[in-house]
C-alpha atoms as one frame of an Amber mdcrd trajectory, in Angstrom:
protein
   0.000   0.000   0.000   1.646   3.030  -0.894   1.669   5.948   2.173   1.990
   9.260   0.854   3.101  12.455   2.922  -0.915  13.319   2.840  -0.850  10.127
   5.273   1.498  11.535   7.772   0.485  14.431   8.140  -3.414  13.300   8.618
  -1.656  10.945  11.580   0.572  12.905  12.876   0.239  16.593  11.959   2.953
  18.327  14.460   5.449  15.614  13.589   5.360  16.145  10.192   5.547  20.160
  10.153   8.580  19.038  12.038  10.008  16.897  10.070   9.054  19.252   6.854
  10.705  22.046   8.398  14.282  19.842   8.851  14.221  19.410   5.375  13.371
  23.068   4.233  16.008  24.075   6.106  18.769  23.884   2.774  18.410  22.937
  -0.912  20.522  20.046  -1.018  19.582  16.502   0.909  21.017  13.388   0.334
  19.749  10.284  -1.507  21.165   6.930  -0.899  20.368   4.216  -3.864  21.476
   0.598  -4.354  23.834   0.183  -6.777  23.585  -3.054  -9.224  25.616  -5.138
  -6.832  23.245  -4.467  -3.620  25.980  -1.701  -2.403  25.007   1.613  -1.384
  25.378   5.148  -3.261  25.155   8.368  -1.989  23.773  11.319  -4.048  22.898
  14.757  -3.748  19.119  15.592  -4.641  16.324  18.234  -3.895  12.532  17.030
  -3.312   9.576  19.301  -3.055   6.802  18.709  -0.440   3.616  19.240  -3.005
   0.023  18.324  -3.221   0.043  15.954   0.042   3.167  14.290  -1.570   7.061
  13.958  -1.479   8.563  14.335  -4.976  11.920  14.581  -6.715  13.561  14.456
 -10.057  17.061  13.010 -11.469  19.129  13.866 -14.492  18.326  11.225 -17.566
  21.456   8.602 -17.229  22.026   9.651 -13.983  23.522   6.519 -11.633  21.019
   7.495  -9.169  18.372   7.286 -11.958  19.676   3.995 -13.075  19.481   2.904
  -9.620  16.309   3.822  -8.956  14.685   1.939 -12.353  16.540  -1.162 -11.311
  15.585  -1.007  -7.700  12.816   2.003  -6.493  14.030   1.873  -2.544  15.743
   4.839  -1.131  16.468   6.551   1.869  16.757  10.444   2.119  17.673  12.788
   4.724  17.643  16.100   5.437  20.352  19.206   4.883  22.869  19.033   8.070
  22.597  22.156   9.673  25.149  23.340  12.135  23.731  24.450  15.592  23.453
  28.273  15.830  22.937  28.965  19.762  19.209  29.123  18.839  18.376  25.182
  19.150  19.481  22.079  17.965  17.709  21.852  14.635  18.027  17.813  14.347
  18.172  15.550  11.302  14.863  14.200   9.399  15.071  11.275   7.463  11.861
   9.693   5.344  12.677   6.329   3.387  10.128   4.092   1.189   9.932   3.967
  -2.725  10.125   5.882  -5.440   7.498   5.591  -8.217   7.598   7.597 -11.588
   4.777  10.193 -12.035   4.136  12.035 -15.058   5.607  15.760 -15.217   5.343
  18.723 -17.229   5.032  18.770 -20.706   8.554  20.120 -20.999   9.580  17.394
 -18.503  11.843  14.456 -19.511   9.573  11.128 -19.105  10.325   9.042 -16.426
  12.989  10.957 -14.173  10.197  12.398 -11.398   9.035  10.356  -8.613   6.706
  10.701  -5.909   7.575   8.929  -2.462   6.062   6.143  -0.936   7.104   6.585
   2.697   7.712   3.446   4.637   9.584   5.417   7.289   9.923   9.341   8.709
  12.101  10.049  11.442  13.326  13.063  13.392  16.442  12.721  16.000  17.417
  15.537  17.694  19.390  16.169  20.945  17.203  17.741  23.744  17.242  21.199
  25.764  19.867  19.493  28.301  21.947  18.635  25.506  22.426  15.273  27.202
  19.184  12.709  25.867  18.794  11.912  22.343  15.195  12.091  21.098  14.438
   9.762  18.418  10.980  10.143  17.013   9.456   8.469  14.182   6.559   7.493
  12.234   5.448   4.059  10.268   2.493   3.458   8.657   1.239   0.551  10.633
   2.719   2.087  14.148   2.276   5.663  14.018   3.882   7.862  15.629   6.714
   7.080  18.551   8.902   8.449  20.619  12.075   7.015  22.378  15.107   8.568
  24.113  18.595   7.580  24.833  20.969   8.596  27.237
């Protein structure tokens, strides 16, 4: 079943501002692929939160883009932002699969995806500086929240 951003946000609205506002925090996130032997790459990539949904494009012959047509699962997360002395902004990570979608007329055919999230999560170090928060959300759990010393 594919769980769209639309689905998060329904479940868990002040989660997924939160998570949202990670990754609008810089242009570039990273994208990790599978390569054709099962090993991991690494890519920089931009995504757009639009229409309830989580979508991205690729360059045509890209090796992420060849990744992704052999094998659709990915993992993304967020710009790394150095603390400023105003709060610890925290990483956000969604993962799932891509599927193509159709794009502008001017658009090159299949090199824009939407996201099928299997997983969001947020991690950030609290006010104290000395518990890590780990929250996330799955579409058959919900939302969670754990901490670690």
């Amino acid at each position: 079943m594919t769980h769209t951003w639309k689905d998060l946000e329904a479940e868990a609205p002040a989660f997924a501002e939160r998570v949202r506002a990670v990754f609008d925090t810089g242009t570039n996130k990273t994208l990790a692929t599978l390569r054709k032997d099962g090993s991991p790459r690494i890519s920089a990539t931009e995504l757009q939160f639009e229409d309830g949904a989580v979508t991205l494009g690729m360059m045509p012959r890209s090796l992420k883009l060849l990744d992704v047509q052999r094998d659709p699962r990915v993992a993304i997360h967020s710009p790394t932002i150095e603390p400023d002395g105003t709060g610890l902004p925290g990483d956000a990570k969604l993962s799932g699969t891509l599927t193509p979608v159709d794009a502008a007329a001017d658009a090159i055919p299949g090199s824009y995806f939407t996201l099928s999230i299997d997983e969001a999560v947020l991690t950030w170090v609290d006010m104290t500086e000395e518990l890590l928060v780990i929250e996330s959300w799955h579409p058959n759990r919900g939302w969670e929240t754990r901490r670690r010393a």
